[in-house]
C-alpha positions as CSV (number, residue, x, y, z in Angstrom):
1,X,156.2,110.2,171.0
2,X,154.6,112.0,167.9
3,X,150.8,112.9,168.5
4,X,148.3,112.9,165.6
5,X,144.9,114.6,166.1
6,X,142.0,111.9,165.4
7,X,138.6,113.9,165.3
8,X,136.9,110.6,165.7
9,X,138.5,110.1,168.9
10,X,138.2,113.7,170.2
11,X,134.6,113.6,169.3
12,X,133.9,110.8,171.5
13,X,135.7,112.2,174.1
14,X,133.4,115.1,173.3
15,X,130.5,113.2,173.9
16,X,131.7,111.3,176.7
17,X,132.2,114.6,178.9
18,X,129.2,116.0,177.8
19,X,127.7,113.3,179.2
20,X,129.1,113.5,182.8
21,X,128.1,117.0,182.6
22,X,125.1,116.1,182.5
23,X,124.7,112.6,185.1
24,X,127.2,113.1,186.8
25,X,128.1,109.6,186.0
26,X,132.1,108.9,186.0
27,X,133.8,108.9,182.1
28,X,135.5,105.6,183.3
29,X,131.8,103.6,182.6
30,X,132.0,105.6,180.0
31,X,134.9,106.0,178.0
32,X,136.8,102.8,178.8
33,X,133.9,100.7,177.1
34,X,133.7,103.0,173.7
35,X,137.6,102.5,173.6
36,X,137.0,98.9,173.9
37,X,134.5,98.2,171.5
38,X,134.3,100.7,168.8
39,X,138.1,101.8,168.8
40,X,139.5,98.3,169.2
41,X,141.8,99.4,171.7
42,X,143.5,96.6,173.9
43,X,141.3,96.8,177.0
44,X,145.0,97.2,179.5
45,X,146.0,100.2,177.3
46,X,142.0,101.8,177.4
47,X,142.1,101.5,181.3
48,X,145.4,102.7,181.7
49,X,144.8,105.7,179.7
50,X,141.5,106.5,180.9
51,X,142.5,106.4,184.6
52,X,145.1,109.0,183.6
53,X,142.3,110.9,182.2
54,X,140.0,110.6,185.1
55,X,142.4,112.2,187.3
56,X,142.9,115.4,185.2
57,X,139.1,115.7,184.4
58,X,138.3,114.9,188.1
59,X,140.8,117.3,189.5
60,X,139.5,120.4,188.1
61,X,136.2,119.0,190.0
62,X,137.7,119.0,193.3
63,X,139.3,122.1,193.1
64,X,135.7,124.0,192.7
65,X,134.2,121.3,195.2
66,X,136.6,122.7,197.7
67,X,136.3,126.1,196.7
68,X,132.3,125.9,198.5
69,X,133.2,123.5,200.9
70,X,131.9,120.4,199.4
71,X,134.5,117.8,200.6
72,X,135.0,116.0,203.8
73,X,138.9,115.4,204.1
74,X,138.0,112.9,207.0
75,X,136.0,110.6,204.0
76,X,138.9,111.1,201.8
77,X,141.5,110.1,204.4
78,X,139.4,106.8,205.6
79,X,139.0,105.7,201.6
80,X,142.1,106.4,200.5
81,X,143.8,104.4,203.7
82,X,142.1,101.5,202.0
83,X,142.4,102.1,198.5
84,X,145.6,103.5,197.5
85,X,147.4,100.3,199.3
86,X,144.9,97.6,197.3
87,X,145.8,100.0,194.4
88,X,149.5,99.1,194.8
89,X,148.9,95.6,195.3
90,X,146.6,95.4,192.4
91,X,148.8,96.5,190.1
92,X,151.9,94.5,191.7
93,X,149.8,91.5,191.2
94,X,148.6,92.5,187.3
95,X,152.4,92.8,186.6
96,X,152.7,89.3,188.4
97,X,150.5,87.9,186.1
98,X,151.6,89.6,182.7
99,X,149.7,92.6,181.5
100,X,149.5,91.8,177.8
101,X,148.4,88.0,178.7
102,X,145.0,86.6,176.9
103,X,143.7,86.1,180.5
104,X,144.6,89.3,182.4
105,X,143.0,90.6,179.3
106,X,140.0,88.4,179.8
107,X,140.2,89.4,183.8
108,X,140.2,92.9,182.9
109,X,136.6,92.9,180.2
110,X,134.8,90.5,182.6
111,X,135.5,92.7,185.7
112,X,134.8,95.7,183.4
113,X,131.1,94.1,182.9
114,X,130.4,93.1,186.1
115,X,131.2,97.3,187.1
116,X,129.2,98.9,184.6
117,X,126.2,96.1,185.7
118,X,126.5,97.7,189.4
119,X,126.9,101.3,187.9
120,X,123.8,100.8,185.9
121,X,122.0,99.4,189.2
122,X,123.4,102.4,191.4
123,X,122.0,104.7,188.5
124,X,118.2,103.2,188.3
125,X,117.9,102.9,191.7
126,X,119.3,105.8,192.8
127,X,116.7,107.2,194.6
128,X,114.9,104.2,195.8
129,X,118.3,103.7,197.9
130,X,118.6,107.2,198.6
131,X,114.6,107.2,200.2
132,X,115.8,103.7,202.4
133,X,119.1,105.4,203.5
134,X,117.5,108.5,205.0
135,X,114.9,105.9,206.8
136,X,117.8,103.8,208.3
137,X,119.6,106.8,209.2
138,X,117.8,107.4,212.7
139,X,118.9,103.3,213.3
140,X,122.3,103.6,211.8
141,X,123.2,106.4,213.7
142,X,122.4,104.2,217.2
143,X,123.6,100.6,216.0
144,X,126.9,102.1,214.5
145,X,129.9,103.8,216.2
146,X,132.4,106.3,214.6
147,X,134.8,103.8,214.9
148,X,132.7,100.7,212.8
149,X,131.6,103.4,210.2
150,X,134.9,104.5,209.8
151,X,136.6,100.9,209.4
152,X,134.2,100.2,206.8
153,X,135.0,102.9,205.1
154,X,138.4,102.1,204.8
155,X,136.9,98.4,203.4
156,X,135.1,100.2,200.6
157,X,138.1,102.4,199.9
158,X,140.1,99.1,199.4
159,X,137.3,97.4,197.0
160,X,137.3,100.5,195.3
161,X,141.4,100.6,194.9
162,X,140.7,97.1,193.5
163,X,137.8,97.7,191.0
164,X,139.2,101.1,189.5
165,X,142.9,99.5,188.9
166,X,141.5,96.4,187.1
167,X,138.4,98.3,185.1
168,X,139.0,102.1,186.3
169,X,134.7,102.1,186.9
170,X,133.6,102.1,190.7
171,X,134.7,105.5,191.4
172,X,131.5,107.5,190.3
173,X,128.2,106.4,190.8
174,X,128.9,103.2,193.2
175,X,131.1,105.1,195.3
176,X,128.3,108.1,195.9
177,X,125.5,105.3,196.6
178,X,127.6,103.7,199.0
179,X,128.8,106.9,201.0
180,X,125.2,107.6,201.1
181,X,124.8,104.6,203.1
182,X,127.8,105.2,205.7
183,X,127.0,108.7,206.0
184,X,123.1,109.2,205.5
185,X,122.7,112.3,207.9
186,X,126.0,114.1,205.1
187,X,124.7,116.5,202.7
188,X,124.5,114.7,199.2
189,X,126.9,117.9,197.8
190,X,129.6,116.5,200.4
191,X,129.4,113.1,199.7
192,X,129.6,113.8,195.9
193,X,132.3,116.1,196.8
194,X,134.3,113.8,198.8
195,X,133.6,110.9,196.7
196,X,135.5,113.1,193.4
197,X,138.4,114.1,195.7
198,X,139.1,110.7,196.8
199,X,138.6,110.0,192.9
200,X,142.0,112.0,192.4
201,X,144.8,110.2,194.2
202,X,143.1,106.7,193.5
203,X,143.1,107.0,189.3
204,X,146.6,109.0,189.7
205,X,148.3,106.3,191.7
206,X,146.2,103.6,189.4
207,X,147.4,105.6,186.1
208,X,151.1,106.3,186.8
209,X,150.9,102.4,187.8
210,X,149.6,101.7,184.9
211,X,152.4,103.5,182.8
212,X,154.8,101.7,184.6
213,X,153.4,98.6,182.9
214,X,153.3,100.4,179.7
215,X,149.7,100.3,179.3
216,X,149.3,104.0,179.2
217,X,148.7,105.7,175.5
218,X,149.6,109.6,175.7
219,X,148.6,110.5,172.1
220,X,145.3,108.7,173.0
221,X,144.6,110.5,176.3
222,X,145.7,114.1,174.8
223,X,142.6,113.2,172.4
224,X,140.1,112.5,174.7
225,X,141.1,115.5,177.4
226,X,141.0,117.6,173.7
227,X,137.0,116.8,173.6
228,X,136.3,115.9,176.6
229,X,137.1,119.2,179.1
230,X,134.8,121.4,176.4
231,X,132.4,118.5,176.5
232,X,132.4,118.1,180.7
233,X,131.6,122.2,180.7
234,X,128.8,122.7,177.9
235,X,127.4,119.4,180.0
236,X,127.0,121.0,183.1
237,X,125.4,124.1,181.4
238,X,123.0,122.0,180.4
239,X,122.2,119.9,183.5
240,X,118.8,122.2,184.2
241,X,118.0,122.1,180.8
242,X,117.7,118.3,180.2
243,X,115.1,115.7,181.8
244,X,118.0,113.7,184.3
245,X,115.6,110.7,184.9
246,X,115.1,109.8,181.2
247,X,119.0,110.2,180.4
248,X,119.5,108.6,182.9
249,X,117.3,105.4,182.2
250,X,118.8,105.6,178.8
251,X,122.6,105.5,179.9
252,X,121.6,102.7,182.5
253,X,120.3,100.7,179.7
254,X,123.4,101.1,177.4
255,X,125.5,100.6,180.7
256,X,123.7,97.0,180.9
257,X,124.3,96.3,177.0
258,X,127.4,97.0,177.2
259,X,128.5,95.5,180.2
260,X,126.5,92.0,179.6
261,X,128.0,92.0,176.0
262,X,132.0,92.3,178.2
263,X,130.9,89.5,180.4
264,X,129.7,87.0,177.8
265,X,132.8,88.1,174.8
């Protein structure tokens, strides 16, 4: 497999990592929508290769995250009890119905939409959510046991495992919000934490999946990883530096563009 260096694709891989530096927001929302619509690459092959990508980027992440303590393995475990099984039978169930088909094709840009139109939501109201969660958490903490929070947790892992296998969004920004809602009394550095470690084994088990349908490019991902770590690090220099609520409001709003133009294609 010969690789060619494309700067156009490098730069927007560039860009792309910049950008999380910056939100925070996963590449997957991202990148997997640039691929899409201004590379014309088939939309299997950009979520194949940008789940692949997702799990290098993100596991340099975890590796500081656990270096000051920002995970909680017990989170991890309870997600990825759910989501690395609906992973499997995801993908089992994509091969079923023909990767390269016009309607898994279809399947995979609509559900791609509908993801980025919850990732915008989770972005604008952010901390709206994050202001009712803390309120709740005093009648959370009495109405719900270890046991419920926990089995729900496994739930969301295995809605995640679904999302992130079809359109490899969900990961990021819904993941965090939702976390914040199980686990309101958690330090938001640990939920964020666990939310990228759990990030790891789901895209890996979702990407090598993927390359077992053949819907993996390596010259493409060797690209993106060439702008994008640079991109991910001058980002997070940066995070003090820019005003987060007006990027923010600005990547929401191309998130909703973008993901209403998927739906209606």
């Amino acid at each position: 497999m010969e690789f060619t260096f494309v700067p156009a694709l490098s730069f927007s891989g560039f860009l792309v990592g910049v950008l999380v530096g910056l939100t925070g927001v996963g590449g997957g929302s991202l990148m997997t929508p640039l691929l899409v619509m201004l590379f014309g690459i088939a939309p299997a092959t950009a979520v194949g290769t940008d789940l692949l990508y997702a799990a290098i980027t993100k596991g340099s992440g975890t590796l500081v995250h656990h270096q000051h303590d920002n995970i909680d393995w017990r989170i991890v475990g309870r997600l990825a009890l759910g989501s690395l099984p609906a992973t499997a039978l995801t993908l089992y169930i994509l091969s079923l119905l023909g990767i390269d088909k016009h309607d898994t094709s279809h399947l995979i840009t609509g559900g791609l939409g509908i993801a980025l139109l919850l990732t915008a939501g989770s972005i604008v109201f952010r901390q709206r959510l994050l202001a009712f969660a803390k309120q709740r958490a005093g009648v959370q903490a009495i109405q719900r046991s270890d046991q419920h929070t926990a089995l729900t947790t496994v739930i969301f892992g295995a809605v995640l495992g679904v999302m992130v296998s079809i359109t490899s969004v969900g990961a990021g920004a819904l993941g965090v919000t939702v976390l914040v809602f199980l686990y309101p009394h958690l330090p938001m550095r640990r939920i964020v934490g666990s939310d990228i470690a759990h990030a790891v084994p789901l895209t890996l088990i979702a990407g090598l999946g993927h390359w077992w349908l053949g819907t993996v490019d390596v010259p493409l991902l060797l690209n993106l990883l060439i702008g994008s770590l640079p991109g991910i690090v001058l980002g997070s220099y940066f995070t003090s530096r820019v005003p987060e609520r007006g990027l923010r409001s600005l990547l929401a709003t191309v998130l909703v563009l973008v993901g209403g133009k998927l739906i209606f294609a």
